[in-house]
N, C-alpha and C positions, 0 to 999 in steps of 0.2 A: 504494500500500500504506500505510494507518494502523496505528495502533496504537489501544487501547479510548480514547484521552484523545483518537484524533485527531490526533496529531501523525503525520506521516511519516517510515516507520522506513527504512533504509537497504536497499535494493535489493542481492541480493546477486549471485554470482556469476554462478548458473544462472538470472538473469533477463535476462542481454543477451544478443544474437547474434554469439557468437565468429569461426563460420562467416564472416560478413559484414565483418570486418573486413579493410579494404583496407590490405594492404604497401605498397602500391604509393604511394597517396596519404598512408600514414605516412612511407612512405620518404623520399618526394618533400619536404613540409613539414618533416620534425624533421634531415634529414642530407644534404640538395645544401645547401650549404655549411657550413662548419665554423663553428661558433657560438660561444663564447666560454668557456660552461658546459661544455661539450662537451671543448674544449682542456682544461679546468683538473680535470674529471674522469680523463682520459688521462692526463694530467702524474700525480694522484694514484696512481693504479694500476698505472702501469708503475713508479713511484719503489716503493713496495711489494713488487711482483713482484721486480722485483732486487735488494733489499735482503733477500727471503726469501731468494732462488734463487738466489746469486752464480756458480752455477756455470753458471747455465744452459745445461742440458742438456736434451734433450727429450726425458723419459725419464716423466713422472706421463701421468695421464689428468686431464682436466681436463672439466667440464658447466656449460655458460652454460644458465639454467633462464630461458624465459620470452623465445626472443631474438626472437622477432618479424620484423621487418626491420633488425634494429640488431646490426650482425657485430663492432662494435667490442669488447667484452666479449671474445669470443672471439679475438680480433686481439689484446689484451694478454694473454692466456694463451700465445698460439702458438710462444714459443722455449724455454718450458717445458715443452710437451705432447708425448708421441705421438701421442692423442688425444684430441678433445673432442667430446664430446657436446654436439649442440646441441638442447635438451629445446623442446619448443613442443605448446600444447594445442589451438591454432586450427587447421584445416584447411587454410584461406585461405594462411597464416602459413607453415605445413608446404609447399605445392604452390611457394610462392617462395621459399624457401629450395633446393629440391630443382632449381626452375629455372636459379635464379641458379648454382649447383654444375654442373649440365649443362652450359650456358649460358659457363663458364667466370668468373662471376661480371661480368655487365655494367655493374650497379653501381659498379666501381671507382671506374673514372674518375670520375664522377659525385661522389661522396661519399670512400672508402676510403680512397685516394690521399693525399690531407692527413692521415687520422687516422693513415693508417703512417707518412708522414714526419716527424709529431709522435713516433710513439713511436722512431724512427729516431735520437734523440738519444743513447739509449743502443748501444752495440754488441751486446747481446743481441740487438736484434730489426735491429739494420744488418746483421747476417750473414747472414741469410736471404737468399740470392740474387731469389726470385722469389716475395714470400709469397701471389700467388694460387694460384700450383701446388704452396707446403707446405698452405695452407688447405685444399685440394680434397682434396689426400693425407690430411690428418689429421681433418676430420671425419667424424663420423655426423651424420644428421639423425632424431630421435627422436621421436615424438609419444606425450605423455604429459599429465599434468594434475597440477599440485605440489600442488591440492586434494585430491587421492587422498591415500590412505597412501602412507609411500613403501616404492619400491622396493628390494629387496634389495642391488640393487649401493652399492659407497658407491667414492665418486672420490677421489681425491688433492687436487684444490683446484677451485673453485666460484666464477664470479659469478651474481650476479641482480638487473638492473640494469631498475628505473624495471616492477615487477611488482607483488609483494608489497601496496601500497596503490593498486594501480592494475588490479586484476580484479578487484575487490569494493566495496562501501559500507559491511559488514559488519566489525567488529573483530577478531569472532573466526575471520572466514575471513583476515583478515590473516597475522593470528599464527599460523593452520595454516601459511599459505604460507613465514612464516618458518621454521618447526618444522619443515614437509618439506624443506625446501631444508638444512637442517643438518643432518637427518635420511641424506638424497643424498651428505654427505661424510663420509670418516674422524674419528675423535677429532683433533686438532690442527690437520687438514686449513687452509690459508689460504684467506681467502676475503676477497671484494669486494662493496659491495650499492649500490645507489643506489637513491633514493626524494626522489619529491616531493612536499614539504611544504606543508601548509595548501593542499591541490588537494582543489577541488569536484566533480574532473569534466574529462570531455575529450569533444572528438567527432577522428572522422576521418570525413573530408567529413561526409556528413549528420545520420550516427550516432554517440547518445552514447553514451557508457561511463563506468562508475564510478573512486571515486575513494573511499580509506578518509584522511579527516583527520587526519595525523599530523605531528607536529614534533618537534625532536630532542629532549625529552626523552621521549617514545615510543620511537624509536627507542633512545634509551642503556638506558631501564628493560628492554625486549625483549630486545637483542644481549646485557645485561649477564647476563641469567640462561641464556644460551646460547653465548656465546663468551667468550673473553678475549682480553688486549692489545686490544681492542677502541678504533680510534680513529677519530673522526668531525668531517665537511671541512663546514659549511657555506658554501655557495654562492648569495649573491643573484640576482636573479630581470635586475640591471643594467638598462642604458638600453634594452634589446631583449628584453624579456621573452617567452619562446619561445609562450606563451598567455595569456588571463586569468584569473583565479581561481588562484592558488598565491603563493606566496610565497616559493619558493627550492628549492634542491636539495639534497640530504644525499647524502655518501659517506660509507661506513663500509666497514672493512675489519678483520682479525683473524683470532684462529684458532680454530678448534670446539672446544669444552670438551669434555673427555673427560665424557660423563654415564653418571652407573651405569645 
């Protein structure tokens, strides 16, 4: 795709094959083993969650927008939720998710396992006796597209982790993505987001998929006209860089600005 000068304009959402994107081989590369980025993301988000939620009780509803193969999002929500909605637009995405839940989530072992023990430092999420059989009890699995408008309902608190500049090449489908996913939760509601920075692009196994260039002061100029307390982690790409082409990861977290 050109544009009249010839340059190559950015590939947007409805030009890649969602359908076709493998969990399995995402799962497998970004979460059998616990990777460092990974750790320091969990550490930021559970410290957040409990310093919102001191009582933790598991009383909100809580929607991971976009979760793919990556439970961890929903895994720091879980001592605060009754339920969560796990929103997914990919089919693919949707039928593993739905398995792994059937399935009794086999992935644990695999991947899981570390990430709950990391967040395990706190006692909010140590009391959970068995958190694959509160997982299973507490979500839904929803197939939905945060491209759409959004939907009616709005949640109590919200991540959206490694999405948002990562289904599009496109700016301005970005920033729908941010605008629906805020749109998904209450006035004040808390929320979590993750996004990677100065990424060109990704494949899983053979297929690529896009990638919207953005760095953090993108992401503060965005959040800032949509949330408040609004505070953001950058994270180096270190000696084990999880692909090529990016430059590091950004966590942002805050609360939904009441907008008229």
């Amino acid at each position: 795709m050109t544009s009249d000068q010839g340059i190559v304009a950015p590939r947007g959402n409805r030009d890649y094959p969602w359908d076709k994107f493998s969990p399995e081989e995402y799962f497998k590369y970004n979460y059998v083993g616990f990777r460092e980025d990974d750790r320091q993301i969990v550490e930021i988000v559970r410290k957040f969650f409990v310093e919102t939620f001191p009582d933790s009780q598991p009383s909100l509803r809580g929607i991971d927008v976009g979760t793919g193969a990556n439970l961890y999002p929903a895994l720091t929500m879980l001592p605060f939720c009754q339920s969560i909605t796990l929103y997914e637009y990919s089919t693919a995405n949707v039928a593993w998710l739905e398995n792994q839940r059937a399935a009794e989530w086999p992935s644990w072992n695999e991947a899981w396992d570390k990430f709950w023990a990391d967040l395990c430092v706190d006692s909010a999420y140590e009391k959970i006796g068995d958190p694959k059989d509160v997982l299973s009890s507490r979500v839904a699995i929803e197939q939905g597209d945060v491209l759409d408008r959004p939907i009616h309902e709005r949640w109590d608190v919200g991540t959206m982790f490694f999405v948002a500049e990562s289904i599009t090449g496109k700016r301005e489908e970005f920033l729908d993505a941010v605008d629906h996913f805020f749109a998904m939760l209450k006035p004040a509601a808390p929320f979590a987001m993750a996004f990677m920075e100065h990424s060109e692009g990704y494949h899983v196994g053979s297929q690529p998929f896009p990638a919207t260039d953005i760095g953090p002061s993108d992401v503060s100029e965005c959040l800032g006209a949509r949330a408040d307390n609004v505070k953001l982690h950058h994270l180096g790409p270190g000696n084990k860089p999880l692909r090529e082409h990016y430059t590091g990861m950004i966590v942002a977290h805050g609360l939904v600005k009441h907008l008229p």
